[in-house]
C-alpha positions, 0 to 999 in steps of 0.5 A: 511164273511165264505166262502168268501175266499175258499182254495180247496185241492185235498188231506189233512191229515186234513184241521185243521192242514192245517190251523193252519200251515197256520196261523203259518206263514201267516194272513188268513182272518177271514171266510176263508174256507180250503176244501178237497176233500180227508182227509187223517187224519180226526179227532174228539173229543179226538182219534177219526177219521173221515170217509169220502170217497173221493169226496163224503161229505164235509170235511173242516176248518173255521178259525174265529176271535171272538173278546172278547169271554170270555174263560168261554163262548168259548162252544157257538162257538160249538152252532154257528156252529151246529146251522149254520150246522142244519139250512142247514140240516132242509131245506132238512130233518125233525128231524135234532137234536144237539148232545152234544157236538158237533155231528149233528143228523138225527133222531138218526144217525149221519150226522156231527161232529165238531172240534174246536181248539182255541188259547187264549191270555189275557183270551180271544178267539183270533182265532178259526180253526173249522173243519166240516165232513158233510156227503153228498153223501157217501150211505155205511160206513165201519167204526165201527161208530155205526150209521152214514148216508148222505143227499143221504141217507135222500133224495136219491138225489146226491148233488154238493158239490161245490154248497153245501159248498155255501150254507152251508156257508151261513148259517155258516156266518148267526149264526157268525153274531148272535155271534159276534153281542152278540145275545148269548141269541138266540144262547142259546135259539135256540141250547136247542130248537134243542138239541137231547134228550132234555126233555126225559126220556133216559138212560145214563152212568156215572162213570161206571153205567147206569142211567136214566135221562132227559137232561135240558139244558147247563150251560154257560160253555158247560157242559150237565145238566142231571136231575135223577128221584129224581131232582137232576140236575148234570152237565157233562163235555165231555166224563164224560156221555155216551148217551145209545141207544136201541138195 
């Protein structure tokens, strides 16, 4: 199903927007991948942007129809695909780790982020566009991203990135059968077993002040449980906490 239908563009201001255009007008089929070799506007989670370099990494769009997904459990698509992304990445690296919400981590450096754009109708998800930067052989960022990095990186080998996106799909497509076949309590399971500083002690900053905390988990609704040293458990929506890493 992913991948099964690829779009390649040589040149994109993003391949979400490319894809939503698409879908004003046109039926795409479900698993279609957009894939472009420049993308001019990439873009994050709120004004983030995207680095990439042309022709180095993996820059794409899934358009996914999840038939009956509740809106509340929208946030278990986020564990689909991160888990399909750390499933590729872990045949290649050790200590591939889930960021929350939406980041791929090697060790503690970023390797990939995601985006997903929903529509809804009658409470229900009724499409999907998620984007995915996937840094493969870029080997130097010139962004003010604090800490990203590539598989070239990780391994020293160059990867081709057609082969690659085959591979990656496969992969994709093995989490979304989990999905649409209601297996959300492995999702669950296997997203909180690969979350990135689960069940340490770390610092974190909240409403203006730094606090040391122990993540526990998420909650149905893709909120970050945090546990402090009294045990309290309070739960954080995106861009309400803020990972602090060392010096």
């Amino acid at each position: 199903m992913i991948g099964s239908t690829i779009v390649h563009l040589d040149i994109v201001d993003s391949t979400n927007n490319y894809a939503a255009k698409e879908l004003l007008t046109k039926s795409l089929i479900e698993g279609t991948v957009v894939a472009a070799d420049c993308q001019q506007s990439g873009r994050g989670q709120g004004e983030s942007s995207w680095e990439s370099s042309e022709g180095k990494n993996l820059t794409f769009s899934i358009v996914l129809y999840p038939i009956n997904l509740e809106v509340s459990r929208q946030f278990i698509i986020s564990k689909t695909i991160a888990l399909g992304i750390a499933d590729f990445l872990s045949g290649y690296s050790q200590g591939i780790r889930i960021k929350w919400p939406n980041d791929i981590y090697a060790g503690d450096r970023k390797i990939a982020g995601i985006l997903i754009e929903t529509a809804v109708m009658a409470g229900k998800i009724s499409r999907a566009v998620i984007g995915i930067g996937l840094n493969i052989n870029q080997e130097k960022f010139v962004s003010d991203a604090p800490n990203p990095v590539s598989l070239k990186n990780l391994t020293g080998k160059t990867f081709d990135l057609k082969r690659t996106l085959n591979e990656l799909c496969f992969h994709l497509d093995k989490r979304y059968l989990q999905l649409i076949g209601y297996k959300y309590s492995q999702i669950d399971l296997d997203f909180e077993r690969l979350l990135y500083r689960m069940g340490e002690w770390a610092m974190f900053c909240a409403d203006g002040s730094d606090f040391e905390g122990m993540i526990t988990g998420t909650d149905p609704e893709g909120q970050l449980l945090i546990q402090n040293r009294e045990g309290k458990i309070r739960g954080f929506q995106f861009k309400e906490v803020q990972f602090l890493f060392p010096a």
